[in-house]
Structures are given as C-alpha cells and as structure tokens.
mmCIF file of the N, C-alpha and C atoms, coordinates in Angstrom:
data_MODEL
# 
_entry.id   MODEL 
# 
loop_
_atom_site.group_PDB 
_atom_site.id 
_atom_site.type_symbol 
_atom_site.label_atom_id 
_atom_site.label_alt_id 
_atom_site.label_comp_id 
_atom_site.label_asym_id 
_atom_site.label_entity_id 
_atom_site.label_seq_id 
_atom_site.pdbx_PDB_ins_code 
_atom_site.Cartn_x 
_atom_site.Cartn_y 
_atom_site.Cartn_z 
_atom_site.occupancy 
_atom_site.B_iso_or_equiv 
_atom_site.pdbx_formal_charge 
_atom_site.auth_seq_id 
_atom_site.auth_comp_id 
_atom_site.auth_asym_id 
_atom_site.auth_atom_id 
_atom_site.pdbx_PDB_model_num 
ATOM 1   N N  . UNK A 1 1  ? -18.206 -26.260 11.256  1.00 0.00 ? 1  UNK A N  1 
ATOM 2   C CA . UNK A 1 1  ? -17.728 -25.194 10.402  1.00 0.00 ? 1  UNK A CA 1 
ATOM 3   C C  . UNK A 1 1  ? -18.323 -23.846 10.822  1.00 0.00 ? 1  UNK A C  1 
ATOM 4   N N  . UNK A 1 2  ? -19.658 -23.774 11.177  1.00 0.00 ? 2  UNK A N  1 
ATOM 5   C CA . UNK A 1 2  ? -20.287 -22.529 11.294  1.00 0.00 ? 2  UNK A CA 1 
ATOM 6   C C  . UNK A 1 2  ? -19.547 -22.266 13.017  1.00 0.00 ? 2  UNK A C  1 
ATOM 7   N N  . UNK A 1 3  ? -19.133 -23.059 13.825  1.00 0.00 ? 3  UNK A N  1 
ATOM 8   C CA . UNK A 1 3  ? -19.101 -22.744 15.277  1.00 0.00 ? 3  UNK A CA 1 
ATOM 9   C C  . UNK A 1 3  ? -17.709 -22.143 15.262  1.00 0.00 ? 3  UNK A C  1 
ATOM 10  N N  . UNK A 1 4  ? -16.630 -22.818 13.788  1.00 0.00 ? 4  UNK A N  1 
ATOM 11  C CA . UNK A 1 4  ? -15.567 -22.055 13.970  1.00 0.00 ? 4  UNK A CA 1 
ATOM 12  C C  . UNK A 1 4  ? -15.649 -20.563 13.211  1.00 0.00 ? 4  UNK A C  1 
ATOM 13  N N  . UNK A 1 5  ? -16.556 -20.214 12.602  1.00 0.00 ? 5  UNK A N  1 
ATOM 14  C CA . UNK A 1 5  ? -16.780 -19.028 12.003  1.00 0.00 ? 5  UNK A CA 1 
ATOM 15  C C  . UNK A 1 5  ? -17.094 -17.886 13.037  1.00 0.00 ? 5  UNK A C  1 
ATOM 16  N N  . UNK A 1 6  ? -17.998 -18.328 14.114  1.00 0.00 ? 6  UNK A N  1 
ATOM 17  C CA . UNK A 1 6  ? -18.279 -17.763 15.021  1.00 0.00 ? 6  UNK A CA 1 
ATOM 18  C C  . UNK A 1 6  ? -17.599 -17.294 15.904  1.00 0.00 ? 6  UNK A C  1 
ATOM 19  N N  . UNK A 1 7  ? -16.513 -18.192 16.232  1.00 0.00 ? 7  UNK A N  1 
ATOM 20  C CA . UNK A 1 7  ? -15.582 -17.970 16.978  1.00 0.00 ? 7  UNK A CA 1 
ATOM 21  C C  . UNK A 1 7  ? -14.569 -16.715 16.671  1.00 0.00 ? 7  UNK A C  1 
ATOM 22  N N  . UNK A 1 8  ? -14.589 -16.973 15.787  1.00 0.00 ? 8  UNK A N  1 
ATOM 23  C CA . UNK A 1 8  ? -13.323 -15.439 14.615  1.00 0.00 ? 8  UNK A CA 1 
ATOM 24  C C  . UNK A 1 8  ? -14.594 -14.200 14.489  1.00 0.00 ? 8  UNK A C  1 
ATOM 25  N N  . UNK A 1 9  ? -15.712 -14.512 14.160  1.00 0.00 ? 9  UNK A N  1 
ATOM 26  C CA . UNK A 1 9  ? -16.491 -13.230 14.329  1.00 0.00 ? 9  UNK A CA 1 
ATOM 27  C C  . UNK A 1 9  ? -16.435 -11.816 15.204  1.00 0.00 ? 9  UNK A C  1 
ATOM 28  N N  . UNK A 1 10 ? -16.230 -11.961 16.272  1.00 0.00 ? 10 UNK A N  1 
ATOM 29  C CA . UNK A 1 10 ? -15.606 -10.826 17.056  1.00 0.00 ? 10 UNK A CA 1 
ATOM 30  C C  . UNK A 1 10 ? -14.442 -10.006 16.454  1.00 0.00 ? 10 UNK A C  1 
ATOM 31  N N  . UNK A 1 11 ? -13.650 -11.440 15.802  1.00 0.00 ? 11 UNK A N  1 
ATOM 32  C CA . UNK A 1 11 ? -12.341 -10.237 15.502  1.00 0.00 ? 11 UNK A CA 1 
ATOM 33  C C  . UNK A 1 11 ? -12.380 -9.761  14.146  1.00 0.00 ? 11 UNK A C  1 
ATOM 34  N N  . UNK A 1 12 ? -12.904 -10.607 13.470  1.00 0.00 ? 12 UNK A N  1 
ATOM 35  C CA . UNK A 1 12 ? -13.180 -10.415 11.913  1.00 0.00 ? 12 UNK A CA 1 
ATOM 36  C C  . UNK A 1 12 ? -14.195 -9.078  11.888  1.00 0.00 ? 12 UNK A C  1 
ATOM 37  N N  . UNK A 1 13 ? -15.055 -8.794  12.822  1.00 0.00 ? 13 UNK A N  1 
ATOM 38  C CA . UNK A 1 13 ? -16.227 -8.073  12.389  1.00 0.00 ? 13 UNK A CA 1 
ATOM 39  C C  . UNK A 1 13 ? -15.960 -6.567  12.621  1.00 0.00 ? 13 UNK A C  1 
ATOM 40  N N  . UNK A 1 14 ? -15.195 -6.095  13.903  1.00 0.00 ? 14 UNK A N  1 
ATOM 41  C CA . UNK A 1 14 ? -14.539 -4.644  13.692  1.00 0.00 ? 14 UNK A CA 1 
ATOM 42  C C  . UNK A 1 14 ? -13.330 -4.440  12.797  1.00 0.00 ? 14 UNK A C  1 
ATOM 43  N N  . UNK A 1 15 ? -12.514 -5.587  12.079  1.00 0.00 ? 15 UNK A N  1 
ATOM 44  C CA . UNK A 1 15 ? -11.826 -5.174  11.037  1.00 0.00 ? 15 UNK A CA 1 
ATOM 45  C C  . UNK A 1 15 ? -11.935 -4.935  10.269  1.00 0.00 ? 15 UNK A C  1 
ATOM 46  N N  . UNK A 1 16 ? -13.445 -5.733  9.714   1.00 0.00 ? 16 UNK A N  1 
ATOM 47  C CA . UNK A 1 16 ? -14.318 -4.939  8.694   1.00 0.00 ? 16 UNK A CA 1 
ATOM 48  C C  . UNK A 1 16 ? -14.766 -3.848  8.115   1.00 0.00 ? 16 UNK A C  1 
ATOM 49  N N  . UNK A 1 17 ? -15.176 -3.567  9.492   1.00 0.00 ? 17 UNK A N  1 
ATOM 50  C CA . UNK A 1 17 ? -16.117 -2.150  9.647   1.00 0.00 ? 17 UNK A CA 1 
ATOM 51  C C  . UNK A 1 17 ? -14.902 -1.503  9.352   1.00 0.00 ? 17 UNK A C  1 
ATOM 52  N N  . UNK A 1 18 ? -13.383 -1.240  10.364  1.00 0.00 ? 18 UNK A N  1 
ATOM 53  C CA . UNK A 1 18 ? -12.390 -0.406  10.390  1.00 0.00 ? 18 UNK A CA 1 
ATOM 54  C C  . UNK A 1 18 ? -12.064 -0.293  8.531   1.00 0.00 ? 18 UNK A C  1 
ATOM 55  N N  . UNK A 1 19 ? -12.183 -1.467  8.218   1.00 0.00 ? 19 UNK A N  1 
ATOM 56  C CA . UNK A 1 19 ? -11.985 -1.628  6.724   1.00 0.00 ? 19 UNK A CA 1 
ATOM 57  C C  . UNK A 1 19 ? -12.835 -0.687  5.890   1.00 0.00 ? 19 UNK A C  1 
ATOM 58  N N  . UNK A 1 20 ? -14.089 -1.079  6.252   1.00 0.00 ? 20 UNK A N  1 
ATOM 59  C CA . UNK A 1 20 ? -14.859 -0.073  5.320   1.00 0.00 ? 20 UNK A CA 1 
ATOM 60  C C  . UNK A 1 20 ? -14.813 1.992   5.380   1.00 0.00 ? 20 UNK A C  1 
ATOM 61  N N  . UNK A 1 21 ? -14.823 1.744   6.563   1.00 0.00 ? 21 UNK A N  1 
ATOM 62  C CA . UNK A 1 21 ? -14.860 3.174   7.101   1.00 0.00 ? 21 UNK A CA 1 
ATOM 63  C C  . UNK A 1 21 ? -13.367 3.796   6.518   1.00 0.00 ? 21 UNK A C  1 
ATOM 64  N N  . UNK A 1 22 ? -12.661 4.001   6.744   1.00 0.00 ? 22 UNK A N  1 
ATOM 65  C CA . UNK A 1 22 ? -11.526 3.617   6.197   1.00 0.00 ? 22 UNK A CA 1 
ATOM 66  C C  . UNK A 1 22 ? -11.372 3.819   4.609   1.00 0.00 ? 22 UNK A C  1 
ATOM 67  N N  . UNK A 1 23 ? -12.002 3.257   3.884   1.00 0.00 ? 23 UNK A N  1 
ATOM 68  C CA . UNK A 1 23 ? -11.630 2.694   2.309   1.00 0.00 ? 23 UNK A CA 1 
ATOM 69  C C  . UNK A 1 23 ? -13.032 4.012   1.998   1.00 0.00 ? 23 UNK A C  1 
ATOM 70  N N  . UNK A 1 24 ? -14.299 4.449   2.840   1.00 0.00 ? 24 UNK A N  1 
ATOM 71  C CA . UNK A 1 24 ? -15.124 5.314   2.528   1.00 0.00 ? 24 UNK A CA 1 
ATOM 72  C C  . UNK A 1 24 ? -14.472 6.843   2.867   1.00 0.00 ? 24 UNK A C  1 
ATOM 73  N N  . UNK A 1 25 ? -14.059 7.161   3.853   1.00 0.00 ? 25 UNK A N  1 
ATOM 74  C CA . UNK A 1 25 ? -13.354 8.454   3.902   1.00 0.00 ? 25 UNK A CA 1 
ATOM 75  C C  . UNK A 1 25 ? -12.135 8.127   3.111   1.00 0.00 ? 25 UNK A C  1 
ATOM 76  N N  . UNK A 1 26 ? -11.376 7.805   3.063   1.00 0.00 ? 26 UNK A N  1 
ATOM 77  C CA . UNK A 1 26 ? -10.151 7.972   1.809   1.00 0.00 ? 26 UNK A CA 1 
ATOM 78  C C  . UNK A 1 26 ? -10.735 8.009   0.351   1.00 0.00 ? 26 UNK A C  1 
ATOM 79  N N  . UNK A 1 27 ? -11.662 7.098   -0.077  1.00 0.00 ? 27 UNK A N  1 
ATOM 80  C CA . UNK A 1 27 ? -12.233 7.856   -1.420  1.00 0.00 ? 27 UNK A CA 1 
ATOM 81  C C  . UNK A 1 27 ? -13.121 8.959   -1.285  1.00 0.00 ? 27 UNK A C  1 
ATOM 82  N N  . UNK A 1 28 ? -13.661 9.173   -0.466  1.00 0.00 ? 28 UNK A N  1 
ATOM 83  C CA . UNK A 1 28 ? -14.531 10.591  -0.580  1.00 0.00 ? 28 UNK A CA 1 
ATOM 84  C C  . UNK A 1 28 ? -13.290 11.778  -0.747  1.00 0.00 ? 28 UNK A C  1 
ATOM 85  N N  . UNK A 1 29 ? -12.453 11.562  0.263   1.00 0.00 ? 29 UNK A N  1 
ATOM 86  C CA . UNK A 1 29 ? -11.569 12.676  0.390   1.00 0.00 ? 29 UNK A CA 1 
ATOM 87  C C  . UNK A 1 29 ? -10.564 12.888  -1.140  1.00 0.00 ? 29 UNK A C  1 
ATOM 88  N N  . UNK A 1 30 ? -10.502 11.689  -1.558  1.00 0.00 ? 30 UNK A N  1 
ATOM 89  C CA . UNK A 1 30 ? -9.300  11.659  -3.065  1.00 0.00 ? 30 UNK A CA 1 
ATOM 90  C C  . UNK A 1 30 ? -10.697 12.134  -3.909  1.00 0.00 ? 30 UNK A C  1 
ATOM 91  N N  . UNK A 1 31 ? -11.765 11.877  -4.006  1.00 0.00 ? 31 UNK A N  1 
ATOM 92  C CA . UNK A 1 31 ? -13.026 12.620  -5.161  1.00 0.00 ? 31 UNK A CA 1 
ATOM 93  C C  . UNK A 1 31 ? -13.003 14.044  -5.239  1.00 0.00 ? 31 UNK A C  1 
ATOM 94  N N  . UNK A 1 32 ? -12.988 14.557  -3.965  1.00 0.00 ? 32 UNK A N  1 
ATOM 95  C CA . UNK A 1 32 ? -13.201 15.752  -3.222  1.00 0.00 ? 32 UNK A CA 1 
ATOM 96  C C  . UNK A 1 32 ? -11.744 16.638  -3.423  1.00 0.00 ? 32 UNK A C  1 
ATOM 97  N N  . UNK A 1 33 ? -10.712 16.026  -3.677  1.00 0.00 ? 33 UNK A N  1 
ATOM 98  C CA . UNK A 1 33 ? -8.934  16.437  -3.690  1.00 0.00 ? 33 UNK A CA 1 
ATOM 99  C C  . UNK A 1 33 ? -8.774  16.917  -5.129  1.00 0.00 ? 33 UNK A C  1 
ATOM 100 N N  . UNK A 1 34 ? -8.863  18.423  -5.317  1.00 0.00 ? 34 UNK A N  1 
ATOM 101 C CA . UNK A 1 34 ? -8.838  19.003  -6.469  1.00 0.00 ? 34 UNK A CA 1 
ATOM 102 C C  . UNK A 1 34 ? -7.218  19.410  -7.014  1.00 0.00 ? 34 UNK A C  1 
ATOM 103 N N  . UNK A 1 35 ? -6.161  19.045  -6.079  1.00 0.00 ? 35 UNK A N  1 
ATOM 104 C CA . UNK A 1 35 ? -4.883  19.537  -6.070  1.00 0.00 ? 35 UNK A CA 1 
ATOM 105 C C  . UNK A 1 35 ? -4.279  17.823  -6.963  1.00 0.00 ? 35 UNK A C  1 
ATOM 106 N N  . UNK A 1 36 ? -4.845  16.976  -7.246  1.00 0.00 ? 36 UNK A N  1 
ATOM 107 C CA . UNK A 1 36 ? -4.119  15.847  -7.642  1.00 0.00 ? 36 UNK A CA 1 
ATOM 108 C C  . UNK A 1 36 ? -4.849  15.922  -9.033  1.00 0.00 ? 36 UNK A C  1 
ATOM 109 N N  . UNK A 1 37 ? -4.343  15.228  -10.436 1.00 0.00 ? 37 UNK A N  1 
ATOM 110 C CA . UNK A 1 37 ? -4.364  15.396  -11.679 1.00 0.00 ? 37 UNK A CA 1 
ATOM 111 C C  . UNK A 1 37 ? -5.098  14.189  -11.513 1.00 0.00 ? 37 UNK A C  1 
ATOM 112 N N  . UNK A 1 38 ? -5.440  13.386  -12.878 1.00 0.00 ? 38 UNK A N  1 
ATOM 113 C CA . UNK A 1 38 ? -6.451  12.452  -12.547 1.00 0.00 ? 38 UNK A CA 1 
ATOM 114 C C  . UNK A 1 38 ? -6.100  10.945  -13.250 1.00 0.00 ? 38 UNK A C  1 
ATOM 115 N N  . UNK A 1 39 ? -4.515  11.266  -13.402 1.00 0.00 ? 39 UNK A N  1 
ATOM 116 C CA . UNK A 1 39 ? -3.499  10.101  -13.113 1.00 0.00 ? 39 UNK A CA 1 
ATOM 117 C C  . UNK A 1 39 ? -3.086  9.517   -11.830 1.00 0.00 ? 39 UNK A C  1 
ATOM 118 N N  . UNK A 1 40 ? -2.881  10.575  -10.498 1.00 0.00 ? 40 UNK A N  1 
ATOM 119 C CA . UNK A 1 40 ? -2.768  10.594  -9.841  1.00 0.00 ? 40 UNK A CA 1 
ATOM 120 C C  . UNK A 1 40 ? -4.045  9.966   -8.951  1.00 0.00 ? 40 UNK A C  1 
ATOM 121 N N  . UNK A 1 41 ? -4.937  10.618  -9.301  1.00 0.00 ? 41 UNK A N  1 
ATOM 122 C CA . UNK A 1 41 ? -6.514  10.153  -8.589  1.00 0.00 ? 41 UNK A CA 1 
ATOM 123 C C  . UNK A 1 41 ? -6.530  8.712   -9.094  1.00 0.00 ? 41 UNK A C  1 
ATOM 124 N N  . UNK A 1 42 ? -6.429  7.949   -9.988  1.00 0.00 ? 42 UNK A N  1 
ATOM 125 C CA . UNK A 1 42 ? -6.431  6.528   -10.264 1.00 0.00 ? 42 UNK A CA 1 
ATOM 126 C C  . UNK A 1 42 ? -5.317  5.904   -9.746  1.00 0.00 ? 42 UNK A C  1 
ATOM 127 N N  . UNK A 1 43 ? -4.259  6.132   -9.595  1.00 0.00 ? 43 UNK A N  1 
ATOM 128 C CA . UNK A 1 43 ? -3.024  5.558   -8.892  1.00 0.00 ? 43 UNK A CA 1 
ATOM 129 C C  . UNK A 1 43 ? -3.842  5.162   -7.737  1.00 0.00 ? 43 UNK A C  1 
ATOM 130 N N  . UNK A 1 44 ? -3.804  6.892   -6.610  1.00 0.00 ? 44 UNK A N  1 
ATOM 131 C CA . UNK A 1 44 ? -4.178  6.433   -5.204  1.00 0.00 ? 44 UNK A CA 1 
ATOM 132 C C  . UNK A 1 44 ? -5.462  5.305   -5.174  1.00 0.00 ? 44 UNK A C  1 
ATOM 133 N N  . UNK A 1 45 ? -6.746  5.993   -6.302  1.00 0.00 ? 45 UNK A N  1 
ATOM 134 C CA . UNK A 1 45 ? -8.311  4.885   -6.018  1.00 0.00 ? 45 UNK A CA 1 
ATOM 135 C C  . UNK A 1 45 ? -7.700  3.460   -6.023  1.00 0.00 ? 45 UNK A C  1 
ATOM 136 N N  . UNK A 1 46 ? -6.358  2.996   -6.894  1.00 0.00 ? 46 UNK A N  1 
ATOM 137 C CA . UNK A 1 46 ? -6.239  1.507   -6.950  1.00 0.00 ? 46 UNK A CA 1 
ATOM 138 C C  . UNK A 1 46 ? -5.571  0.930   -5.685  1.00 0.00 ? 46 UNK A C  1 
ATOM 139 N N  . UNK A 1 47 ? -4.797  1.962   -5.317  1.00 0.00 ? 47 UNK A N  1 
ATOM 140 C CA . UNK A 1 47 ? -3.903  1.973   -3.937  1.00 0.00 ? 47 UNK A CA 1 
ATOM 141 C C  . UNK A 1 47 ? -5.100  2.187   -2.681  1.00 0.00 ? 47 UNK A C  1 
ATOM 142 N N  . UNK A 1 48 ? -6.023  2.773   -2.323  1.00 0.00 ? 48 UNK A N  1 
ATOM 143 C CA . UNK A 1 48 ? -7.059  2.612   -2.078  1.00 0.00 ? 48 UNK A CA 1 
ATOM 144 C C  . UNK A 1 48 ? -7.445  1.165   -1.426  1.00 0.00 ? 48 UNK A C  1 
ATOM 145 N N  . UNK A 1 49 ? -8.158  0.898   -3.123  1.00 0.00 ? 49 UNK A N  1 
ATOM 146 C CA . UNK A 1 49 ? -9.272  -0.358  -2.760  1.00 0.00 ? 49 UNK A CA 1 
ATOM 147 C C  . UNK A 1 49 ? -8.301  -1.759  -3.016  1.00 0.00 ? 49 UNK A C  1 
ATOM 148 N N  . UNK A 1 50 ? -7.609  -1.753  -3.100  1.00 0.00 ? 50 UNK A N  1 
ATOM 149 C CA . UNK A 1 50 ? -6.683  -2.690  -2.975  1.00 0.00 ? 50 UNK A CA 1 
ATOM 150 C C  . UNK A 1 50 ? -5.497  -3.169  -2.586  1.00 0.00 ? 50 UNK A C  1 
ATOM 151 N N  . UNK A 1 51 ? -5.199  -2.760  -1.874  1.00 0.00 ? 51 UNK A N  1 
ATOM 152 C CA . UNK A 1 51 ? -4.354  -2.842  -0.765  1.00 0.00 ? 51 UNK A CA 1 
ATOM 153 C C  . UNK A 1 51 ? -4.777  -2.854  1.081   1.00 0.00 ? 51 UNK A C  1 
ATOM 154 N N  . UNK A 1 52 ? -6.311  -3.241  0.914   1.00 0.00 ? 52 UNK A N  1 
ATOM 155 C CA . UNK A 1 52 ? -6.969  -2.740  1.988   1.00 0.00 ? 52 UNK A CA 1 
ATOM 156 C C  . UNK A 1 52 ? -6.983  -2.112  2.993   1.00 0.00 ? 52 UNK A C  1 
ATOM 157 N N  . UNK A 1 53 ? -6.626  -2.700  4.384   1.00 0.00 ? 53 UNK A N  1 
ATOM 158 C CA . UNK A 1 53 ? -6.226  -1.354  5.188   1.00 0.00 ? 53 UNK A CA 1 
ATOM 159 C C  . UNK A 1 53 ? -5.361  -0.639  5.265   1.00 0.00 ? 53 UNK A C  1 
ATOM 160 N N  . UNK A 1 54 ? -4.247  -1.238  4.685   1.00 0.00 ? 54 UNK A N  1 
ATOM 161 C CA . UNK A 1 54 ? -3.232  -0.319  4.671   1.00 0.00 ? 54 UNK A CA 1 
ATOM 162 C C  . UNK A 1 54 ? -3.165  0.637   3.751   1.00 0.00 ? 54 UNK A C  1 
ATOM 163 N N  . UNK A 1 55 ? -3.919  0.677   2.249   1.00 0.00 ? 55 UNK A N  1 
ATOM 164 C CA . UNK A 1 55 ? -3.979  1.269   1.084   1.00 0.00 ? 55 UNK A CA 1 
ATOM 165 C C  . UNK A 1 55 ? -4.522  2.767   1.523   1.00 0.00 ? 55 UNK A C  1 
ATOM 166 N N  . UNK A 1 56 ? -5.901  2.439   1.901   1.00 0.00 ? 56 UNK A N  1 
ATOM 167 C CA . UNK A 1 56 ? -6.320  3.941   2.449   1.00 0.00 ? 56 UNK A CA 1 
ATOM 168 C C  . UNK A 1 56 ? -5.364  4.495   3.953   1.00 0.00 ? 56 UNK A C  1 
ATOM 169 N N  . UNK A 1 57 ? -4.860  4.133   4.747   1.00 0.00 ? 57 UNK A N  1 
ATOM 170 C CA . UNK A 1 57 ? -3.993  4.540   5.880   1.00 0.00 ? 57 UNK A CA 1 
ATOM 171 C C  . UNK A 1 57 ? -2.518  5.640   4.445   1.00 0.00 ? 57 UNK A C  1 
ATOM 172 N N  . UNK A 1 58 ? -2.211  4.559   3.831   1.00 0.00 ? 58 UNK A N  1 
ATOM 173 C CA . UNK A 1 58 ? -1.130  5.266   3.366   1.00 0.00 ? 58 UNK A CA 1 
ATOM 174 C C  . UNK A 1 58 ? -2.245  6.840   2.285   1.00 0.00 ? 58 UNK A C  1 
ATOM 175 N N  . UNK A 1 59 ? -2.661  6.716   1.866   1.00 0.00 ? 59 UNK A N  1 
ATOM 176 C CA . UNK A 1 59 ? -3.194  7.697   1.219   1.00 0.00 ? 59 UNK A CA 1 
ATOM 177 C C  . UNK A 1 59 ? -3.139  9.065   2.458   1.00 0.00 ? 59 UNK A C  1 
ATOM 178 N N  . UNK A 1 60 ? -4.775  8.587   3.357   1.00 0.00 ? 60 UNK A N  1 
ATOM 179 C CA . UNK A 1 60 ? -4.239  9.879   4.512   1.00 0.00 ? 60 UNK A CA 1 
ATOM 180 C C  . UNK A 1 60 ? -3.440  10.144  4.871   1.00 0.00 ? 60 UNK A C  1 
ATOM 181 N N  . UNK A 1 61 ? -2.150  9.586   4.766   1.00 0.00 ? 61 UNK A N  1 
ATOM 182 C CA . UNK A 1 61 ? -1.299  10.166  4.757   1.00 0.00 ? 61 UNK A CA 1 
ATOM 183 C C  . UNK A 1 61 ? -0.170  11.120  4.506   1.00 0.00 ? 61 UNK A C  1 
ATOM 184 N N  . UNK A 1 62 ? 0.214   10.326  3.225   1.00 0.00 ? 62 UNK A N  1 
ATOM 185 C CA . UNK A 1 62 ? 0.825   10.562  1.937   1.00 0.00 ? 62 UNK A CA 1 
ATOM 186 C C  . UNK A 1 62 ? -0.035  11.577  1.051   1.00 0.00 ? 62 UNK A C  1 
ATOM 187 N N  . UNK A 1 63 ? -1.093  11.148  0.575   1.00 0.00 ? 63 UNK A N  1 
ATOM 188 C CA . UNK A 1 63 ? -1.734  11.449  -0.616  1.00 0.00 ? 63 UNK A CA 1 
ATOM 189 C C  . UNK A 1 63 ? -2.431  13.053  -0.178  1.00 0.00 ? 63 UNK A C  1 
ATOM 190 N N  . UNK A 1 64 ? -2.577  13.249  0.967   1.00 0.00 ? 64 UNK A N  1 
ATOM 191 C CA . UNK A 1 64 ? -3.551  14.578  1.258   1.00 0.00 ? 64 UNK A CA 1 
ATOM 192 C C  . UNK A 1 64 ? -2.432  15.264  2.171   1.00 0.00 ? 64 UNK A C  1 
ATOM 193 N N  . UNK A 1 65 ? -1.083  15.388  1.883   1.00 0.00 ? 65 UNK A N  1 
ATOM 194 C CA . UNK A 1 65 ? -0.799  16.022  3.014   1.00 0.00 ? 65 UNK A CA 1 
ATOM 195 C C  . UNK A 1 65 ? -0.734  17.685  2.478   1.00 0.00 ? 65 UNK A C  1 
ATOM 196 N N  . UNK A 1 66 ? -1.093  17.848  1.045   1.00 0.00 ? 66 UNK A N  1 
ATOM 197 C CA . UNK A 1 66 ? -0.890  19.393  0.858   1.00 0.00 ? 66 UNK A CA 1 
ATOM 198 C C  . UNK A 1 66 ? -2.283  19.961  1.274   1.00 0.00 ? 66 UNK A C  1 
ATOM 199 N N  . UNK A 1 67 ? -2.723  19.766  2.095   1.00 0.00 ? 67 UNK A N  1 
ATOM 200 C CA . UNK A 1 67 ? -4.229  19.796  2.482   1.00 0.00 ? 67 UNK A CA 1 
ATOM 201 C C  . UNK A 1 67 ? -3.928  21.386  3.694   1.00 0.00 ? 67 UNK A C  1 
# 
C-alpha cells in the first residue's frame, strides 16, 4: 500500500502545491477586491475553495477582470 502511494507521489505532490498556491493568491486577491459587494465575495470564496483547481483559475479570471 505505502509503495503504491509512492509511486503517485511525484504527480500528486506538484498538484498540490499548484493547488494551494493557487486557492492562496485567489483568496488574497478576492479579500483585497474592493469593487465586489460581499454577496459576491462569498459566491466567488465558495467557488474558490471548492471547486479546487479549477475554482480559483475561473475567479482570476472572471472574478478580477475589472482590475
């Protein structure tokens, strides 16, 4: 069990990181985003942290483009 864990470790472990990094600049930046109401700021935070990588990808996108 542990030798097949190991094996996926390489790929599992920068998706992570990409994950975290990722999910940390998109909420700093929606905290920091004074142009969105704070209906809006809870929409994106849930869209965010739950939807994982793709949640924060769509935000930088979408969510900050009056930037």
């Amino acid at each position: 069990m542990a030798s097949e864990i190991m094996n996926f470790l390489p790929i599992i472990l920068p998706l992570l990181v990409l994950q975290l990094i990722l999910l940390v600049v998109a909420i700093v930046h929606l905290v920091k985003n004074d142009r969105l109401d704070q209906t809006h700021k809870l929409i994106w935070a849930l869209v965010i942290v739950f939807v994982n990588i793709i949640g924060p990808i769509l935000y930088l996108i979408f969510g900050r483009k009056d930037d």
